[in-house]
SERO-4910 file (N, C-alpha, C, O; in steps of 0.05 Angstrom, whole numbers):
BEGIN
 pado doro    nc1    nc2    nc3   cac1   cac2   cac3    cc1    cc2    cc3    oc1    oc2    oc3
  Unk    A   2169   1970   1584   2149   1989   1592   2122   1977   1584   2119   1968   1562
  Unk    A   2102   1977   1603   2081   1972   1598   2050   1985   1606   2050   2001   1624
  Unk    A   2030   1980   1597   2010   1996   1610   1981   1974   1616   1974   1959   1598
  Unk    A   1972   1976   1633   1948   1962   1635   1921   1981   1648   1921   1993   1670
  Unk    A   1901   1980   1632   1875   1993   1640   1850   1973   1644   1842   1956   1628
  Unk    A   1840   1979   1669   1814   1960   1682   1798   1984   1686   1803   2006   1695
  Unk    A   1771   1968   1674   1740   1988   1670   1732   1976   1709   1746   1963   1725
  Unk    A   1708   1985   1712   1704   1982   1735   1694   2018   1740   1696   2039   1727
  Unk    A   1681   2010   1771   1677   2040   1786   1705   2059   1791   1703   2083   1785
  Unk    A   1726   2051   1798   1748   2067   1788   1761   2054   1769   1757   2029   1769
  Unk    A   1778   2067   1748   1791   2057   1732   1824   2055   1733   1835   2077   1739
  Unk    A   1840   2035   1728   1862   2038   1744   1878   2040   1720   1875   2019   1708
  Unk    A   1899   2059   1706   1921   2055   1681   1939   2057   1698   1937   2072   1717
  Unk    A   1964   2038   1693   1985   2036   1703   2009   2030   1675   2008   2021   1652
  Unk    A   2031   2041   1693   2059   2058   1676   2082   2037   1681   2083   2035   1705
  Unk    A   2095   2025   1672   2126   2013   1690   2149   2025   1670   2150   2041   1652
  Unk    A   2160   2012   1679   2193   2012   1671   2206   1999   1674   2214   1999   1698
  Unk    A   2221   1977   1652   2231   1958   1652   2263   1965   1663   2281   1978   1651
  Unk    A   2264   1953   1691   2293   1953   1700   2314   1936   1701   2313   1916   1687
  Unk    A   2333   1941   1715   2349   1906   1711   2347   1891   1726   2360   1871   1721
  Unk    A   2329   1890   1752   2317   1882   1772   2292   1872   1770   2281   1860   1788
  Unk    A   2277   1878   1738   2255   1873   1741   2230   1900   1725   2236   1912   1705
  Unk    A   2206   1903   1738   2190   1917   1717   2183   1928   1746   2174   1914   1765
  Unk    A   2189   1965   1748   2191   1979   1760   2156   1997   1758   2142   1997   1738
  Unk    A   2150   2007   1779   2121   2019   1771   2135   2060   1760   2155   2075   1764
  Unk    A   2119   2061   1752   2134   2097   1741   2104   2109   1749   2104   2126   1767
  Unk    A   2080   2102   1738   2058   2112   1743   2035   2107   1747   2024   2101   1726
  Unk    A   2015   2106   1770   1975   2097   1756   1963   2117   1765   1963   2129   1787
  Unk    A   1951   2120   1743   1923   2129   1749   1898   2125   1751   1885   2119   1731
  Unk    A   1884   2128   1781   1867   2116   1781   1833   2144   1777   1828   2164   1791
  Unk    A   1825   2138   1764   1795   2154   1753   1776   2136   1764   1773   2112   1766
  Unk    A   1762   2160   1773   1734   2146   1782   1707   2170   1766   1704   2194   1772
  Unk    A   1691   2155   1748   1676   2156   1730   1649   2173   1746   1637   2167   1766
  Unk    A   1647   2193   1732   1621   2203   1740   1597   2180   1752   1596   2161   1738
  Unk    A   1585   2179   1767   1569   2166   1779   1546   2154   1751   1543   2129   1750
  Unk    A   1531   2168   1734   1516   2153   1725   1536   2149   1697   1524   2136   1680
  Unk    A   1551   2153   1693   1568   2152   1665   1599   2128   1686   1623   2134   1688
  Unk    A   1586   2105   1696   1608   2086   1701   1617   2072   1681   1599   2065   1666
  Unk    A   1646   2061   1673   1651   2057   1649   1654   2027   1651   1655   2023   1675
  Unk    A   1656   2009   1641   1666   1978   1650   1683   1972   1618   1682   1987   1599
  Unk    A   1695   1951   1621   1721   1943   1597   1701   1928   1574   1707   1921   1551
  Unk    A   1680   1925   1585   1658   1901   1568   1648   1918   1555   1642   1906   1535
  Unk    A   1639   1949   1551   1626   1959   1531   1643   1973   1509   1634   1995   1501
  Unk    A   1663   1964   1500   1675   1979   1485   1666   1956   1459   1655   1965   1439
  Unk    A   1673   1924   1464   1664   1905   1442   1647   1920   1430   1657   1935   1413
  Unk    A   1610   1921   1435   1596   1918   1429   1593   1944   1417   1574   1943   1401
  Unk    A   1604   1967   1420   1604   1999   1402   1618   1997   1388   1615   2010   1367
  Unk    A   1643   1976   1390   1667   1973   1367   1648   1963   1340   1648   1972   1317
  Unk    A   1635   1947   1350   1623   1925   1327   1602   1944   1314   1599   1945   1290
  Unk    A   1586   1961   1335   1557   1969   1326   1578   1997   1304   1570   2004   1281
  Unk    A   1596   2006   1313   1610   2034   1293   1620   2017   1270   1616   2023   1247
  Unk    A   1635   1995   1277   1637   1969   1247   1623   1980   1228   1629   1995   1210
  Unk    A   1595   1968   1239   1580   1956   1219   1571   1985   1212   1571   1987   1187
  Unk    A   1563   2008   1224   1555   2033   1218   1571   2043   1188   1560   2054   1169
  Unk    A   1599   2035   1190   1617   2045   1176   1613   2027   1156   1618   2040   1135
  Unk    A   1606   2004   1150   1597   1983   1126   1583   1995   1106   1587   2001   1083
  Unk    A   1557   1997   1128   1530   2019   1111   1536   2040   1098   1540   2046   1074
  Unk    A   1536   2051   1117   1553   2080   1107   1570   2089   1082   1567   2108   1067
  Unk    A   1591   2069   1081   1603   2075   1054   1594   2047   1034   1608   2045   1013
  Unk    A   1583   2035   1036   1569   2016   1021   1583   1996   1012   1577   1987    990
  Unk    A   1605   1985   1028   1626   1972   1027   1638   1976   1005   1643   1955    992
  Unk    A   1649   2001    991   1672   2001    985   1692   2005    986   1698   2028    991
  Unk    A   1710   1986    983   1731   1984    987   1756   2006    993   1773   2005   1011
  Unk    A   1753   2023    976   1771   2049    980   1766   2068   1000   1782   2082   1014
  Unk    A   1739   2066   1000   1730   2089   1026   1735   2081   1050   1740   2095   1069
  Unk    A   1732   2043   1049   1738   2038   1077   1757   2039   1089   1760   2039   1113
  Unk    A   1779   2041   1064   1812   2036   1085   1819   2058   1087   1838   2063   1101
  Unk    A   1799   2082   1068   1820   2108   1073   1798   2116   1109   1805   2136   1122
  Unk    A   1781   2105   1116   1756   2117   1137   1783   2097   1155   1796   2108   1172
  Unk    A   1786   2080   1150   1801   2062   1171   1824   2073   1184   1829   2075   1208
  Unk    A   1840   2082   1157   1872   2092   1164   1871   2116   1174   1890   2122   1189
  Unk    A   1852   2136   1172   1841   2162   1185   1843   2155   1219   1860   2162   1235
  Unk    A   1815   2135   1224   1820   2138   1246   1844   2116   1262   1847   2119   1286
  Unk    A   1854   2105   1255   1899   2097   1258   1908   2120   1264   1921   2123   1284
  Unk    A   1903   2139   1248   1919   2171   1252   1911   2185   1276   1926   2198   1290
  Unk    A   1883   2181   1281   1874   2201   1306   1882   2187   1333   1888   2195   1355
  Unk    A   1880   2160   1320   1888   2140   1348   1911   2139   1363   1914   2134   1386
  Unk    A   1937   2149   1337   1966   2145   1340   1973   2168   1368   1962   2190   1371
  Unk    A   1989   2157   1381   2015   2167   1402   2033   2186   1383   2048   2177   1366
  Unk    A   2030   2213   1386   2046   2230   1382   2073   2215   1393   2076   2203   1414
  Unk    A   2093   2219   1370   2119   2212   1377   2131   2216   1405   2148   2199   1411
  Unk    A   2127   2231   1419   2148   2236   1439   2126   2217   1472   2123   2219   1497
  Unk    A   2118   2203   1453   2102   2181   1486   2101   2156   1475   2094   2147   1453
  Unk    A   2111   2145   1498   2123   2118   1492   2094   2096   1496   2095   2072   1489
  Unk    A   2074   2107   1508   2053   2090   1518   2028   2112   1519   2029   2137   1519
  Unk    A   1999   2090   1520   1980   2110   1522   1947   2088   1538   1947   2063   1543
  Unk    A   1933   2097   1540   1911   2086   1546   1884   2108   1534   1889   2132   1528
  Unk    A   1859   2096   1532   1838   2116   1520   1843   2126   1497   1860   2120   1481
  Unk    A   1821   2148   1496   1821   2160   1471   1804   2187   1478   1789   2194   1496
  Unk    A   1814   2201   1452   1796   2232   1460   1806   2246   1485   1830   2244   1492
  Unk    A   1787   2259   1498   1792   2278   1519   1805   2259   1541   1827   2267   1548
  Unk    A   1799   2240   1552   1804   2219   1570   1824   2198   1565   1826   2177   1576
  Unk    A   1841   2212   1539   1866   2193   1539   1891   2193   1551   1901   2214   1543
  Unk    A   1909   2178   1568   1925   2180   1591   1954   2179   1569   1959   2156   1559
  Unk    A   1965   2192   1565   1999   2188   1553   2021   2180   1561   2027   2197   1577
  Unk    A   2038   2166   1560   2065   2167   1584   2097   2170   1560   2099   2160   1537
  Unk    A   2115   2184   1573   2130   2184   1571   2163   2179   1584   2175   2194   1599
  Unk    A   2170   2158   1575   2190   2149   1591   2212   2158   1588   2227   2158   1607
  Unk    A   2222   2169   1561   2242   2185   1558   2241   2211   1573   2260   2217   1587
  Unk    A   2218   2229   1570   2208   2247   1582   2203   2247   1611   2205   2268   1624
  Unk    A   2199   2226   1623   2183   2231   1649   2164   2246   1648   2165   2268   1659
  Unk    A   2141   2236   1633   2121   2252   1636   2094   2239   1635   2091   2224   1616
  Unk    A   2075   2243   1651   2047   2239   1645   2027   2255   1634   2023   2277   1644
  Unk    A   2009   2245   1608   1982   2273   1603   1962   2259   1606   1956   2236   1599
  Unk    A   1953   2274   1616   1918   2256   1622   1892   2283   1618   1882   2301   1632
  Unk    A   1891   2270   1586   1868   2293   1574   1892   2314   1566   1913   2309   1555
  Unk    A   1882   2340   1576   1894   2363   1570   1926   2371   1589   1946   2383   1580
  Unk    A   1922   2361   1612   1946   2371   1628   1963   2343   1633   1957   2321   1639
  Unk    A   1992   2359   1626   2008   2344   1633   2018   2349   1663   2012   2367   1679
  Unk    A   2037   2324   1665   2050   2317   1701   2075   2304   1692   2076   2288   1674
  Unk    A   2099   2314   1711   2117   2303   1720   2123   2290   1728   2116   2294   1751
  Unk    A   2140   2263   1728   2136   2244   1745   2161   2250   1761   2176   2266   1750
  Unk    A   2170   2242   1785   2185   2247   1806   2212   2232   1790   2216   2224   1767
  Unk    A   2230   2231   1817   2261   2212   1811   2254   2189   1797   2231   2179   1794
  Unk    A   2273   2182   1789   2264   2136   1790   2268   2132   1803   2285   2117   1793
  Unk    A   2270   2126   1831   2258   2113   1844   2234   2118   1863   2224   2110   1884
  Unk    A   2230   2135   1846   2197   2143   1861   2170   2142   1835   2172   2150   1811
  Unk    A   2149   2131   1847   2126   2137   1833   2102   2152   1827   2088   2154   1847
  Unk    A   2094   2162   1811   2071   2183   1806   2044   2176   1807   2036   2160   1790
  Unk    A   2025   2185   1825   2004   2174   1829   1982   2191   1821   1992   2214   1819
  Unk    A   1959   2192   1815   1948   2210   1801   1917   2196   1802   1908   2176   1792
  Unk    A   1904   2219   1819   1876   2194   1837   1859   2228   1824   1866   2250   1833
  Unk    A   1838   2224   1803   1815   2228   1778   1788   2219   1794   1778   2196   1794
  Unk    A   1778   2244   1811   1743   2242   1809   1737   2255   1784   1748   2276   1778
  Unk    A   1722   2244   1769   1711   2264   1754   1678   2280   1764   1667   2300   1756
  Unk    A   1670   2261   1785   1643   2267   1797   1644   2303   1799   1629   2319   1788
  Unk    A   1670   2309   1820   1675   2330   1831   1694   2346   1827   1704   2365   1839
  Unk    A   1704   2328   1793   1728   2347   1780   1755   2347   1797   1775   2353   1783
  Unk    A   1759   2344   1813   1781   2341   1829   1813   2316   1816   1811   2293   1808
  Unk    A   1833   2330   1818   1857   2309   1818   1879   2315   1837   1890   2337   1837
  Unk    A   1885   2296   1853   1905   2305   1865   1922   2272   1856   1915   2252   1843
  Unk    A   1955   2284   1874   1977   2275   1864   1988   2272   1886   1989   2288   1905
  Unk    A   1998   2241   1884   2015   2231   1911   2043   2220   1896   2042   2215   1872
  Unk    A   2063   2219   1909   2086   2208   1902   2091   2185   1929   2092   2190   1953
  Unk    A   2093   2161   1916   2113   2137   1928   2130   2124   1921   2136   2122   1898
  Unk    A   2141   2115   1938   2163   2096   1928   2157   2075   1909   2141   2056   1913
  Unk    A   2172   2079   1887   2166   2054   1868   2164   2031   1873   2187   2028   1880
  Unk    A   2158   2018   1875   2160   1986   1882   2168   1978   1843   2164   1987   1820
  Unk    A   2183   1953   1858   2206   1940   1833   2192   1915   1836   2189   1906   1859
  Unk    A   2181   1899   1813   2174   1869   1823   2192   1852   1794   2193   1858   1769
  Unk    A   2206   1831   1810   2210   1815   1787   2203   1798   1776   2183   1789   1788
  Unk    A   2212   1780   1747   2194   1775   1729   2206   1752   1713   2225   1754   1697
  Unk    A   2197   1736   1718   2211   1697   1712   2215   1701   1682   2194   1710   1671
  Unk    A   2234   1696   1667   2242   1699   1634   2221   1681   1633   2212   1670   1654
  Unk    A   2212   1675   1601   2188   1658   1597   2204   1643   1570   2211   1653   1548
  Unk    A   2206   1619   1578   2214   1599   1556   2205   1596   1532   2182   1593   1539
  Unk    A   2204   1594   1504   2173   1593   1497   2175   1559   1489   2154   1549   1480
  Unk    A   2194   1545   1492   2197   1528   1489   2183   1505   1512   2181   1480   1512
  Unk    A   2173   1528   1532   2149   1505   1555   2131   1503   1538   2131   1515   1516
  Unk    A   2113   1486   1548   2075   1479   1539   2062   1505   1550   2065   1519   1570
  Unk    A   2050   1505   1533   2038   1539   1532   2025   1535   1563   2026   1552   1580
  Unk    A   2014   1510   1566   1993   1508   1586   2012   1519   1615   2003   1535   1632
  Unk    A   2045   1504   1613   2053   1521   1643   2068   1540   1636   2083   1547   1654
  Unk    A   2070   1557   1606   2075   1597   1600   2043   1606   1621   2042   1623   1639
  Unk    A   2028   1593   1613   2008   1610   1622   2009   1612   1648   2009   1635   1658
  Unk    A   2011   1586   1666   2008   1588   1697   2025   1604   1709   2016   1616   1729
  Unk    A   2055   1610   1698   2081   1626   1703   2070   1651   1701   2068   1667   1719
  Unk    A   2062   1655   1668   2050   1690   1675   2027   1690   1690   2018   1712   1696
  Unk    A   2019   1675   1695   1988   1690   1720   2003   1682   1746   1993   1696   1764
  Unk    A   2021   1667   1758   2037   1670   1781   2041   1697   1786   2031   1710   1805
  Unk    A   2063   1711   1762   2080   1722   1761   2067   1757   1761   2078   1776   1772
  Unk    A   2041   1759   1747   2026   1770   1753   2016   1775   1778   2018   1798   1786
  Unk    A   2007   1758   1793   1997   1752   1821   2016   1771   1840   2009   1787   1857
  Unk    A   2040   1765   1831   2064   1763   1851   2066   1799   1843   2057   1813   1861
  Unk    A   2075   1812   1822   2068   1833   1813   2042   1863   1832   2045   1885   1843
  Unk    A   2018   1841   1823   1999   1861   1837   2003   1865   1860   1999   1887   1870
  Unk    A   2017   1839   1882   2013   1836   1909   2030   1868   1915   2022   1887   1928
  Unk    A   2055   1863   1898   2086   1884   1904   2067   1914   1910   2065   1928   1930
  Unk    A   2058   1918   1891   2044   1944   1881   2016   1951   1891   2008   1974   1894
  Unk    A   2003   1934   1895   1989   1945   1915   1997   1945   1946   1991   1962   1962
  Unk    A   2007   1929   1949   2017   1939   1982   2029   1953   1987   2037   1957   2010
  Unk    A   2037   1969   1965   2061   2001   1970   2040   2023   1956   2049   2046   1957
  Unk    A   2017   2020   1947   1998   2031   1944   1981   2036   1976   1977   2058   1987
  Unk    A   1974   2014   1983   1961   2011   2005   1977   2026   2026   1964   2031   2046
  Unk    A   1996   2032   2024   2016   2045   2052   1999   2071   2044   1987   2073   2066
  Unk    A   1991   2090   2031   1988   2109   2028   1961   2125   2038   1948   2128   2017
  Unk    A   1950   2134   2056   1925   2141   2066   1911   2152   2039   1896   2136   2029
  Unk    A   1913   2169   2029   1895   2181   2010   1892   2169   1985   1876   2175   1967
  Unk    A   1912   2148   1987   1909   2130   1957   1883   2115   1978   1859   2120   1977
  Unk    A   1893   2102   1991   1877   2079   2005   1848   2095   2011   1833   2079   2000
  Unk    A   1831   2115   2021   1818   2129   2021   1803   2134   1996   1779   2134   1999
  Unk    A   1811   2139   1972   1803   2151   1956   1784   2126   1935   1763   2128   1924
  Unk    A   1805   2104   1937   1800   2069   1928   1776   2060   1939   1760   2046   1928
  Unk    A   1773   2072   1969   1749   2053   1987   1727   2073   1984   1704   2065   1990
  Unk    A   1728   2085   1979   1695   2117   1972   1687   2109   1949   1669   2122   1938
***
């Protein structure tokens, strides 16, 4: 099971499920960011660092305050037990559950369909709007990785293998008018 989130004008979190065929899609959601509040993956560094250092000052580097300010927020950050995966944080954090079949994104949860079907879940926030498509999962498979190659051709294998991955899943994305519609606005 895995999850991957890209900043950008829409934002895309995606769900799988590891099958015996390979790494199965279960869920994405794609959000598209209020118009002047667009989010990109590059500004999280630079608030990470500037709340760092906030938190330095602040408790005046000692030591005890920092790990208990640290392990605090570990706790707010943590996946409630019953979700196997998550993306974000706060109001805008996406949950998944694979035992469950379930998706939460923010406050409401979703169902995800059969296995062999996938849950789609297309987030304006401009206009508040979410609607929900179901497709067929697409299954892509996935070359075992030696680790005993040179890292140099692990790497080329996983960005192949990757490649080969997005192609599966977006083209069973792309079959869909309102997914495809919703991507190009």
């Amino acid at each position: 099971m895995g999850s991957v989130c890209f900043g950008g004008p829409v934002e895309v979190s995606t769900f799988t499920d590891h099958v015996a065929t390979g790494e199965r899609l279960a869920a994405v959601v794609f959000r598209r960011a209020k118009a002047n509040e667009a989010k990109t993956t590059k500004t999280w560094l630079p608030l990470g660092i500037l709340r760092f250092a906030f938190m330095v000052l602040k408790f005046r580097l000692t030591r005890k305050r920092m790990m208990r300010t640290l392990r605090e927020e570990h706790e707010r950050n943590r996946l409630p037990p019953e979700y196997s995966d998550g993306v974000g944080r706060g109001a805008d954090r996406i949950m998944y559950s694979s035992s469950r079949r379930r998706l939460r994104i923010g406050g409401d949860e979703y169902s995800l369909p059969e296995a062999h079907q996938a849950l789609v879940v297309l987030v304006d926030d401009d206009d508040k709007t979410v609607v929900q498509r179901i497709i067929d999962a697409p299954t892509a498979s996935r070359p075992r990785l030696d680790q005993k190659m040179e890292k140099e051709a692990r790497i080329k294998l996983m960005i192949a293998s990757n490649q080969r991955v997005n192609a599966v899943w977006n083209e069973a994305l792309s079959r869909d008018p309102v997914i495809a519609e919703f991507l190009k606005s």
